[in-house]
C-alpha positions in Angstrom: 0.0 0.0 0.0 1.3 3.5 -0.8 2.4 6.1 2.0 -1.0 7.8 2.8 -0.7 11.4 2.1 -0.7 13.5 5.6 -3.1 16.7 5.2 -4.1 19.1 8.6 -7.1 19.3 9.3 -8.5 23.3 9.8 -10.9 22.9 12.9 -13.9 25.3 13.0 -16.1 26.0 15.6 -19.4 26.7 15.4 -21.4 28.0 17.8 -24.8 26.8 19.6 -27.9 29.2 19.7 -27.4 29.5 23.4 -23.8 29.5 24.2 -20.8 30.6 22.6 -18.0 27.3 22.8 -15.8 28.2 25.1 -12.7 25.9 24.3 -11.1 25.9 21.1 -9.9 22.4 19.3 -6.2 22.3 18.2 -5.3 21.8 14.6 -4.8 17.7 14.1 -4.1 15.3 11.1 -6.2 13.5 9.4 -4.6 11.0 7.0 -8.2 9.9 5.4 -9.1 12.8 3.8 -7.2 14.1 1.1 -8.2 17.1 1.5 -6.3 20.6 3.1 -8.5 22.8 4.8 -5.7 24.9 6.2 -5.9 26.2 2.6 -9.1 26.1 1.8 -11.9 24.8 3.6 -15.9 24.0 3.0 -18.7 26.2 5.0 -21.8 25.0 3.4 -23.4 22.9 1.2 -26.2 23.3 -1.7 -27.3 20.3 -3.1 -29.1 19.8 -5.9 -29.9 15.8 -7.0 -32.3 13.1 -8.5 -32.3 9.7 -7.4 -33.2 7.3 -10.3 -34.0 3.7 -9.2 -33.8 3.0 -13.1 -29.7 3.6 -13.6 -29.4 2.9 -9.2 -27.5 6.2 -9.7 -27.5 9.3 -7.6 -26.8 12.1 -10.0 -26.6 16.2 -9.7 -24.9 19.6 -8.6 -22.7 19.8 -5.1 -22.5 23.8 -4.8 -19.7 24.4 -1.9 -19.5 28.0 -0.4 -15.6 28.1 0.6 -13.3 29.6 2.5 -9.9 30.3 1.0 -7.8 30.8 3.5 -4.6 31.0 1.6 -5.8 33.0 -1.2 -4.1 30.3 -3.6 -5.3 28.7 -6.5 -6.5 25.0 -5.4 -9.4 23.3 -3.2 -8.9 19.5 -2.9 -11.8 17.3 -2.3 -12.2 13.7 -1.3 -13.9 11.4 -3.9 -14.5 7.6 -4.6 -16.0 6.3 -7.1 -17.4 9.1 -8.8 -18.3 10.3 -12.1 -17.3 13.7 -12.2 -18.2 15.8 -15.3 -17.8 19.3 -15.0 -16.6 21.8 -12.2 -17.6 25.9 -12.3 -16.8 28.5 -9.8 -19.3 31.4 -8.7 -22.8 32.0 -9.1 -22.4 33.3 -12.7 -20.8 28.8 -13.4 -17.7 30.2 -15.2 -15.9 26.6 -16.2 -12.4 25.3 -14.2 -10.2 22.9 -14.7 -10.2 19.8 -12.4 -8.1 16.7 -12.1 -8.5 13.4 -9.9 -5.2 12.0 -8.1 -4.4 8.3 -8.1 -6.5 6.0 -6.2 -5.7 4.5 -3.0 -7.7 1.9 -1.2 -10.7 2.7 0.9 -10.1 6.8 0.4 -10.2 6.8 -3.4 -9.3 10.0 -5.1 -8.3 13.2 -4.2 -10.2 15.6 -6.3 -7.9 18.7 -7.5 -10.1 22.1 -8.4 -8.4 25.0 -9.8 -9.8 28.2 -8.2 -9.1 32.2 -8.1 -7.9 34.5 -4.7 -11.5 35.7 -4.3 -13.4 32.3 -5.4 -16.5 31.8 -2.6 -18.4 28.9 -4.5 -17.4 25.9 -6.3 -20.1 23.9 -7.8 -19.2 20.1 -8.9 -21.5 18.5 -11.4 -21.5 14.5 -10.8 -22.9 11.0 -10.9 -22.7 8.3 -8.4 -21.6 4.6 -9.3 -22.7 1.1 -8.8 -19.6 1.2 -6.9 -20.6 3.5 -4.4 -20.4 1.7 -0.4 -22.3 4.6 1.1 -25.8 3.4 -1.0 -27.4 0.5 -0.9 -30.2 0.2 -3.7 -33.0 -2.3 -2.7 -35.3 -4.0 -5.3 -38.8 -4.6 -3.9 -38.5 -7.7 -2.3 -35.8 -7.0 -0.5 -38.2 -4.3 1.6 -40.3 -5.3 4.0 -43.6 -4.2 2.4 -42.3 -6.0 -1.3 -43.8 -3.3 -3.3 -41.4 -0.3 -3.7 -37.9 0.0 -4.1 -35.7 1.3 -1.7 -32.3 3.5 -1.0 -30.5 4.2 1.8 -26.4 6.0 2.8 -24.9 5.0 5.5 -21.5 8.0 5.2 -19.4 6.6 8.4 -16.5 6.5 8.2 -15.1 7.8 4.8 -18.1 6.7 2.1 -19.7 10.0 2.0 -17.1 10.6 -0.7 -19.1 7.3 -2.8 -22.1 10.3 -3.1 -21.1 13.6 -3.0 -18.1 14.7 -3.6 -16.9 16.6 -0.2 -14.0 17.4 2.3 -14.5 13.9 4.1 -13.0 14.6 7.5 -15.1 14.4 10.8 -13.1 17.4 11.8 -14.7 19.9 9.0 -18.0 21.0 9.5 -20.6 22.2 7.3 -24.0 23.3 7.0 -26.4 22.3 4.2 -29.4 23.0 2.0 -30.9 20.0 -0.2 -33.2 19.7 -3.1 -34.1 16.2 -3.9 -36.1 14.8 -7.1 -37.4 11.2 -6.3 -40.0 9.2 -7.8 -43.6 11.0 -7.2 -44.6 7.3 -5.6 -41.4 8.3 -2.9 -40.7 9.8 -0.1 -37.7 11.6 0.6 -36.1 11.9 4.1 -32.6 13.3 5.5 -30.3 13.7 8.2 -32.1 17.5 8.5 -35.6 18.9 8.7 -37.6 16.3 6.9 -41.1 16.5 5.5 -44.0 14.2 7.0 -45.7 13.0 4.2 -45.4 12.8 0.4 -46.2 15.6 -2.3 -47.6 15.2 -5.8 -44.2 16.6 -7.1 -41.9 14.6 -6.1 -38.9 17.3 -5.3 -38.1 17.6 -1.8 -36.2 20.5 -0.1 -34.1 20.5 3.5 -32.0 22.2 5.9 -29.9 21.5 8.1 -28.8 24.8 9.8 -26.3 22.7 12.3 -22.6 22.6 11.2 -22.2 18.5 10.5 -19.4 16.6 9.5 -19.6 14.6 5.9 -20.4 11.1 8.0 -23.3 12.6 9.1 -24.8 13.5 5.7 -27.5 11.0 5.0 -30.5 10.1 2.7 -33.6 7.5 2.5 -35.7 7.5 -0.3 -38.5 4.9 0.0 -42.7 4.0 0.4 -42.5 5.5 3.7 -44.4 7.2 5.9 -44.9 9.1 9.2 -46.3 9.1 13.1 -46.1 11.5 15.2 -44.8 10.3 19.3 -44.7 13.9 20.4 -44.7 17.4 19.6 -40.8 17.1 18.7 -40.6 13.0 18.0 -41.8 10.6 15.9 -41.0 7.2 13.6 -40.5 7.4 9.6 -41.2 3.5 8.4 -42.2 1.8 5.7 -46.4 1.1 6.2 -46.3 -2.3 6.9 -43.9 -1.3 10.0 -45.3 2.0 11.0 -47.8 1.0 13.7 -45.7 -1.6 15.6 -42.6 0.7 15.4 -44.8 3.5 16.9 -45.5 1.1 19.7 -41.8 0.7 20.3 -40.9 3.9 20.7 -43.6 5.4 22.4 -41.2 6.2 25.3 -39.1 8.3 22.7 -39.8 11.4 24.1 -39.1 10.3 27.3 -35.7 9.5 26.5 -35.3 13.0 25.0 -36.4 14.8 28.5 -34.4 12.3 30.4 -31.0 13.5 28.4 -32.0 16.9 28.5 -32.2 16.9 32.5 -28.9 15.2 32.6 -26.8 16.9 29.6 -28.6 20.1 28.8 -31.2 21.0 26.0 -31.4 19.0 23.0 -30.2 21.4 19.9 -31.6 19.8 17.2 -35.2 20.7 16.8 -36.9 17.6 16.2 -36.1 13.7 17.0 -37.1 11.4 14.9 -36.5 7.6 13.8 -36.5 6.0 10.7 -36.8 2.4 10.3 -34.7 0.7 7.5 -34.8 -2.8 5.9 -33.2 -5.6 7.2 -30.0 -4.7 5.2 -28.8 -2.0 7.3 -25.4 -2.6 8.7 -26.1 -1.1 12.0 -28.2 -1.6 15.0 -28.7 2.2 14.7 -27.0 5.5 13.2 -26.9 8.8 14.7 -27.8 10.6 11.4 -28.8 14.6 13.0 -32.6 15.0 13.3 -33.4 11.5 12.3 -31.6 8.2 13.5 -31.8 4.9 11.2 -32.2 1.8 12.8 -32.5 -1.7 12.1 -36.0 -3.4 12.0 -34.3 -5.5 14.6 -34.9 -3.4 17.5 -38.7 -3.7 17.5 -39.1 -6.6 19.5 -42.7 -5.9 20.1 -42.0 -5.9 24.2 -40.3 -2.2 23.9 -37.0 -4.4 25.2 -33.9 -3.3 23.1 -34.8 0.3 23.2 -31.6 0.5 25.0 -30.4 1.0 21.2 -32.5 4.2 20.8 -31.4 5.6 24.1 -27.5 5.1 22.5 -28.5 7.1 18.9 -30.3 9.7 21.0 -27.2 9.9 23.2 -24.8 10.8 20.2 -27.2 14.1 20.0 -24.7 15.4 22.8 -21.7 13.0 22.1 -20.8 12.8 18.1 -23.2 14.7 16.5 -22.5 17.7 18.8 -18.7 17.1 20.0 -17.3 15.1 17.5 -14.2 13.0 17.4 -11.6 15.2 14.8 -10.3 11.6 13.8 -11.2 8.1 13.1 -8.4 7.6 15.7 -10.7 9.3 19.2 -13.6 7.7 18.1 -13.9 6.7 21.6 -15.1 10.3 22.2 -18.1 9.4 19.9 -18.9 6.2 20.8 -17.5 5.6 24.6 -19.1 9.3 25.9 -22.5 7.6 24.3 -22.4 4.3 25.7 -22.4 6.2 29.2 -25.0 8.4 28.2 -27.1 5.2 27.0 -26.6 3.7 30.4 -27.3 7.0 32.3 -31.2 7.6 29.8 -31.4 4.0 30.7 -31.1 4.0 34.4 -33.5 7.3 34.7 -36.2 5.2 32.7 -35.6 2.0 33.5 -34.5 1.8 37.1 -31.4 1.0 38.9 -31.8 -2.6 38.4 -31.9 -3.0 34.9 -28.6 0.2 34.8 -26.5 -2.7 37.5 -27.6 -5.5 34.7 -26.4 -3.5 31.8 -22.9 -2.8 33.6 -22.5 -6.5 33.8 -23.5 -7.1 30.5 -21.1 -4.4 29.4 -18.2 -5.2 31.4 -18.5 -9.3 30.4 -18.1 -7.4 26.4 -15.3 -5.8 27.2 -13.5 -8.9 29.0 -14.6 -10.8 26.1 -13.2 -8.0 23.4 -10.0 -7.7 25.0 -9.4 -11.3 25.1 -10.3 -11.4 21.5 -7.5 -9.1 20.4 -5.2 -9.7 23.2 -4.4 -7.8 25.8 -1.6 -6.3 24.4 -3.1 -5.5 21.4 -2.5 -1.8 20.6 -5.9 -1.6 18.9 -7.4 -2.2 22.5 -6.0 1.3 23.4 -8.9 4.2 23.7 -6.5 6.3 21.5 -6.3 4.1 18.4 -3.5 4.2 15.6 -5.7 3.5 12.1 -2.3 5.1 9.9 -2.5 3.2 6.3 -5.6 1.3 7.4 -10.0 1.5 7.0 -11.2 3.3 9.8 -13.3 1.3 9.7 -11.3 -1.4 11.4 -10.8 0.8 14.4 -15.0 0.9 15.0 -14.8 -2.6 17.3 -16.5 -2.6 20.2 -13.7 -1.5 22.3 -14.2 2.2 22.1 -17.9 1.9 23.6 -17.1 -0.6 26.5 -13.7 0.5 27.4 -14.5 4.0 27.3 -18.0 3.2 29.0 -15.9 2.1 31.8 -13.1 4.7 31.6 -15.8 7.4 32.3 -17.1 5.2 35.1 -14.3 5.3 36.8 -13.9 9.3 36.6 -17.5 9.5 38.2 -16.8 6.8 40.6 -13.7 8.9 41.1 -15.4 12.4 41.7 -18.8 11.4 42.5 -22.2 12.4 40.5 -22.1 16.0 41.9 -19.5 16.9 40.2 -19.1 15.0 37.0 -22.8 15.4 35.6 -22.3 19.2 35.6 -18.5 18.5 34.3 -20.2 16.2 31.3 -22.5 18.6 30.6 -20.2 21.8 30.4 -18.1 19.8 28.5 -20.5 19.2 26.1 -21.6 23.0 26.0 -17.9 24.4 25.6 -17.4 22.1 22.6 -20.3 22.0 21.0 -20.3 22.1 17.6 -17.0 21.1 16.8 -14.5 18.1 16.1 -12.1 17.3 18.7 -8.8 14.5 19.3 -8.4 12.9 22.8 -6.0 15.3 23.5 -8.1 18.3 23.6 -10.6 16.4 25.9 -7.5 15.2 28.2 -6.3 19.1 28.3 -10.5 20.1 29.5 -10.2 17.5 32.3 -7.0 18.2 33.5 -7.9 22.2 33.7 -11.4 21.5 34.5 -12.3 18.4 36.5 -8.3 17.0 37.7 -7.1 20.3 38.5 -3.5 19.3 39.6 -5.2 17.4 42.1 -2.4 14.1 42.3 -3.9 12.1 44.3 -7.1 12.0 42.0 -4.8 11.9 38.9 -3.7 8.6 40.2 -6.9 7.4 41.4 -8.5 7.8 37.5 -5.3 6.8 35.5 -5.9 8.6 32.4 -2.9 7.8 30.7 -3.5 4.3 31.1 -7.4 4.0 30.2 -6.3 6.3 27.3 -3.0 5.4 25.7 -2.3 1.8 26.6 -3.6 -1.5 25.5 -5.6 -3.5 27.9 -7.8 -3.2 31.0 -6.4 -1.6 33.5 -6.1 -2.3 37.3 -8.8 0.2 38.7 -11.7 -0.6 36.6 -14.6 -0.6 38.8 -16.1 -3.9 39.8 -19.8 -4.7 38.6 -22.6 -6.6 39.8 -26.6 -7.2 39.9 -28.5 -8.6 42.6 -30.7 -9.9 39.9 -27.4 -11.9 38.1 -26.4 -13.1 41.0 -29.9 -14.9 41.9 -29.6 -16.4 38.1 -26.0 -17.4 38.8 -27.6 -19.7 41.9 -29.8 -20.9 39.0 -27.4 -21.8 36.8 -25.5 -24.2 39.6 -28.5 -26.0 40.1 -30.4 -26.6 37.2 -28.9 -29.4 35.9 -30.3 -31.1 39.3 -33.1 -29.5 39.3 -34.5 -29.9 35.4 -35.2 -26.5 33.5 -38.9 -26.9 34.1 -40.2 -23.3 35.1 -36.8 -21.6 34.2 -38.8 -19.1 31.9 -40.8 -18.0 34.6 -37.9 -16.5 37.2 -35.8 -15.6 34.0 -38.1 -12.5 32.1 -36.0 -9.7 30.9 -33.9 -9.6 27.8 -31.1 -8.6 30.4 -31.5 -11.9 32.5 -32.3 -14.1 30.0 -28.7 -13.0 27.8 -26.9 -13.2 31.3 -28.3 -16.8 31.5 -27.6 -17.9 27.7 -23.9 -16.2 27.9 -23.4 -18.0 31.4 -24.6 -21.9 30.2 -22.3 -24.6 31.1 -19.0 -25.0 29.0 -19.7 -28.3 28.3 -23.3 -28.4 28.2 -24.9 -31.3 26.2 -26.9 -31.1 23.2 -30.0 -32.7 25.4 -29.5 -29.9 27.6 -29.3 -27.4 24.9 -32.7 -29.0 23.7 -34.4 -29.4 27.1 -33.9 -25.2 27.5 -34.8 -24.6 24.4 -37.9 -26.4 24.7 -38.6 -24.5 28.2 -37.5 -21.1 26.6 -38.2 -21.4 22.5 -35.0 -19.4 22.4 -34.5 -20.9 18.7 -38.2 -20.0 17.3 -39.4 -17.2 19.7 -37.3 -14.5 21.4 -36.1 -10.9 20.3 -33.2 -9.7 18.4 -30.4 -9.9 20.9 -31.8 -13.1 22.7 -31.4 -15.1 19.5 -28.0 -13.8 18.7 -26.9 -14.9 21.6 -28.5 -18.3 21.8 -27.4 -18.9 18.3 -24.0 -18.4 20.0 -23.8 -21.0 22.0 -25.9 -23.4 19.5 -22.9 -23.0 17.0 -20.7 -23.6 19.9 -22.0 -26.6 21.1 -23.4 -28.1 17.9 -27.0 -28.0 18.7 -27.9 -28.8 15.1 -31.5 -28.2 15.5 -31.4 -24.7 15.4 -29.3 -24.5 12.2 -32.2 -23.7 10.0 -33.0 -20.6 11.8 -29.3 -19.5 12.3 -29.5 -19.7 8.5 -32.9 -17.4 8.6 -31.2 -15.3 11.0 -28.2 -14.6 8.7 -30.3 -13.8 5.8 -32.7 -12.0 6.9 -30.2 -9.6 9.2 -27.2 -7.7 8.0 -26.3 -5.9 11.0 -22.7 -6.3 10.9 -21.4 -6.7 14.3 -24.2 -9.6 15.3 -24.0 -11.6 12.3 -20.0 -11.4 12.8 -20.1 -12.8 15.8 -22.3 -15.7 14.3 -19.6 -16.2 11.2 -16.8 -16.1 13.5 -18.3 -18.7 15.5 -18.7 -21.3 12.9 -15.4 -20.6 11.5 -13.4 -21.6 14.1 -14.2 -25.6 12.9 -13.6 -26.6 9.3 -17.4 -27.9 9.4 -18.4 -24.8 10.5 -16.2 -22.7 8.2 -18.0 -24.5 5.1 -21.3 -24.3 6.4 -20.5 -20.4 7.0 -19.4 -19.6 3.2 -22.7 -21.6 1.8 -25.0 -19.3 4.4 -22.7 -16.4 3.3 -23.2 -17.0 -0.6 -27.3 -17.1 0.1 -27.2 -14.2 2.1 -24.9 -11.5 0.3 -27.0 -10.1 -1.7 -29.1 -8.8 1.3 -26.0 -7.2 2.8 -24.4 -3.4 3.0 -20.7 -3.5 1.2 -18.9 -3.0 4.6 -20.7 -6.1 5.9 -19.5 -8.1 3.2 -16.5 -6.6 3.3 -16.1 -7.8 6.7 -17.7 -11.3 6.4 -15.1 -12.0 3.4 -12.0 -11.5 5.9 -13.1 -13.9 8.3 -14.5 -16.8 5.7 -11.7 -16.2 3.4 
């Protein structure tokens, strides 16, 4: 692989309606961007596009107002994929020259623009590919109503650049405008203000007034349509899925007052979901105004919308205060998962917040031992130089960091780090920030020189080196501990009546994750029959049984493992299903033949990722 070409990355800083930021970010490299926005940076974005379901393309203007800081004669811009056919500057579209560097894996082009001293606006006339990662085009029967086709982006970490051509760095921010043409039988929706319902027109218009990163530009187009929650929350879903997602998230507003007491107000206007097909890669992703999530998350019970509570929590951590690099995404996505668990303890109860730490702590044993414990990509402060960013989005960042951060507040007590969280938040919001900057706000604002409670948090160990270290704080659930008793006895005892002390999605994963190494497969078969964990159960329950039914060879829920695979491509749980059965040679071949069936239902990055483990 070539040297990646090093670029700096100009940090702006935008500020909230209600507060001026009152720390700065420090200028940082970003290696995945191509671009130089020391020299001449993006501010805002008009877009102008048509989506044609016909060609699967995405085609259009990208109008950039720019800064040109240098007064030279050059903007570079990050592309992949692309078709670009013409490039003019101003509002007046007086023709430039443009030229496209050399590719290099996973970044793609850099996109070279000749402009003038004074130039304000570059406007880039382009196509998108059947290459593009970012989209995923979806016939009609891969939706879940069969009758419409479907599209759907999905920009982190560095696809945005598959459609639109743009300065694809989370540390430059940008406002936009949008005009959209779709099929009149389509609606429209996007990570800004969205319409409700469908016009006769087909062209949709939207705004997003927020300064965003290029990760967090997103689009649907789809038969979809809308409910109202609240006055400020709601679901976007297909009509098949609209009424039972409704029901699932009918504590959605909840969730948004419960943040807002903790963290301050929410700055985003509205709050709305949008429910995707089965393809999506993700349980969920924190697109600004409107999160996708998986179909998976409607259990019909309203018991995995822990997930929500985690997408609504990168409202303050990500969308808000952004990690600059791929390389502190632990700022995105460890600040989050303590957010999550802090929604979810003010609406769920203590209980279910000490069963969630277990839960969380066992991932993070179980990570770290999967990578090693010396394993430099088990750091918080990651190293991604001449690799995906992608790779570095593992579940360390959220547990690790989840855990980090509980040690600071364990460290400080409650009374001081809620308010330190949430001033935190207010005196970086709206811009892109490295782990450094946040260790310089702690040490000035929370640390204080203070020795003795420098050494009781250990930043420099939680941050910079691999591992788990010493003074993570120890977990447990009353609850846990009563279905640890259960699981010493119940090969005595028989299983009968097991389902009825073990309810919760929480205890029920705790019991499946906690079976007997060497269970039988009569056992398997005996709690299976007392549980229907193979036919019945939600989501997480089944990914977790399926687990252990690989492990253990329980051949009789191999049929819906297969279903499960197919009908699923949220990347991180089917990985954990692939990895499983390649660990045997009869596993590994029964993997590839599920894999071949169930491709063509996948995002690119989760076939991307299932080829390096069946390979």
């Amino acid at each position: 692989m070539k040297k990646l070409i090093l670029v700096t990355l100009f940090l702006t800083a935008m500020a909230c309606q209600k507060k001026e930021p009152t720390e700065k970010a420090t200028a940082v490299t970003d290696e995945h961007s191509y671009s130089k926005p020391e020299l001449a940076v993006v501010k805002h974005l008009d877009l102008d596009i048509k989506v044609d379901f016909d060609t699967q393309t995405i085609s259009g203007k990208a109008s950039w107002t720019i800064d040109n800081i240098s007064k030279g004669d050059e903007i570079i811009f990050d592309e992949n994929t692309l078709n670009i056919t013409k490039v003019t500057l101003g509002d007046d579209e007086k023709e430039t020259k443009f030229k496209l560097g050399t590719t290099t894996e996973f970044r793609g082009k850099p996109l070279h623009i000749t402009i003038e001293p004074n130039t304000t606006k570059v406007n880039i006339y382009y196509n998108t590919t059947k290459d593009a990662v970012a989209l995923q085009w979806l016939k009609p029967e891969q939706t879940a109503d069969k009758k419409k086709p479907f599209v759907f982006s999905q920009g982190e970490s560095v696809w945005s650049r598959t459609w639109i051509p743009c300065q694809d760095s989370p540390g430059i921010r940008f406002t936009y405008d949008a005009k959209v043409t779709v099929p009149k039988d389509l609606l429209a929706v996007m990570s800004a203000v969205n319409p409700q319902k469908k016009n006769a027109t087909g062209i949709y218009t939207f705004k997003q007034d927020k300064a965003i990163p290029s990760y967090l530009m997103a689009i649907a187009v789809g038969d979809i349509e809308f409910q109202a929650i609240d006055k400020r929350t709601g679901v976007y879903a297909e009509p098949s899925v609209l009424k039972s997602a409704a029901y699932e998230f009918a504590e959605l507003g909840k969730m948004v007052n419960a943040a807002e007491k903790l963290y301050g107000p929410y700055r985003w206007g509205r709050y709305d979901v949008l429910v995707l097909p089965p393809s999506f890669p993700y349980g969920g992703m924190e697109n600004p105004n409107l999160t996708f999530l998986t179909p998976g998350v409607i259990a019909g019970d309203r018991s995995l919308t822990s997930l929500l509570a985690h997408e609504l929590g990168h409202s303050w951590s990500g969308n808000l205060v952004t990690n600059a690099t791929w390389d502190d995404i632990w700022l995105n996505e460890g600040f989050t998962t303590y957010v999550e668990h802090r929604i979810g303890e003010a609406i769920f109860g203590k209980k279910e917040f000490d069963m969630q730490n277990v839960i969380t702590n066992k991932e993070l044993v179980d990570n770290v031992a999967e990578y090693g414990d010396t394993n430099p990509d088990t750091r918080l402060k990651v190293s991604l130089t001449g690799r995906n960013p992608d790779d570095g989005i593992s579940m360390i960042p959220y547990v690790k960091g989840y855990a980090f951060l509980r040690v600071i507040e364990n460290a400080v007590g409650r009374e001081k780090f809620d308010p330190f969280i949430k001033n935190y938040f207010d005196s970086h919001a709206f811009q892109s920030i490295t782990t450094e900057d946040f260790v310089k706000y702690i040490n000035e604002n929370l640390i204080k020189g203070d020795k003795a409670l420098a050494d009781k948090i250990q930043l420099d160990n939680w941050i910079y080196k691999p591992g788990i270290p010493s003074n993570i704080l120890p977990v447990s659930s009353a609850d846990f501990d009563a279905i640890d008793a259960i699981q010493k006895s119940w090969r005595e005892t028989g299983v009968a009546g097991l389902s009825k002390k073990i309810t919760t999605t929480a205890e029920k994963q705790h019991f499946i994750d906690h079976l007997p190494a060497d269970i039988t497969v009569k056992e398997m078969e005996a709690i299976d029959k007392e549980f229907n964990f193979t036919k019945g159960g939600n989501f997480i329950i089944k990914r977790q049984w399926f687990v252990q039914a690989i492990r253990h060879q329980y051949k009789a829920a191999n049929p819906a493992i297969e279903q499960f695979l197919i009908g699923s491509s949220r990347t991180g749980s089917i990985m954990m299903l692939y990895k499983e059965m390649a660990k045997t040679p009869e596993g590994k071949v029964w993997a590839k033949q599920v894999f071949d069936k169930a491709k063509s239902g996948y995002h690119a990055t989760t076939i991307q990722d299932a080829e390096g483990v069946l390979k």
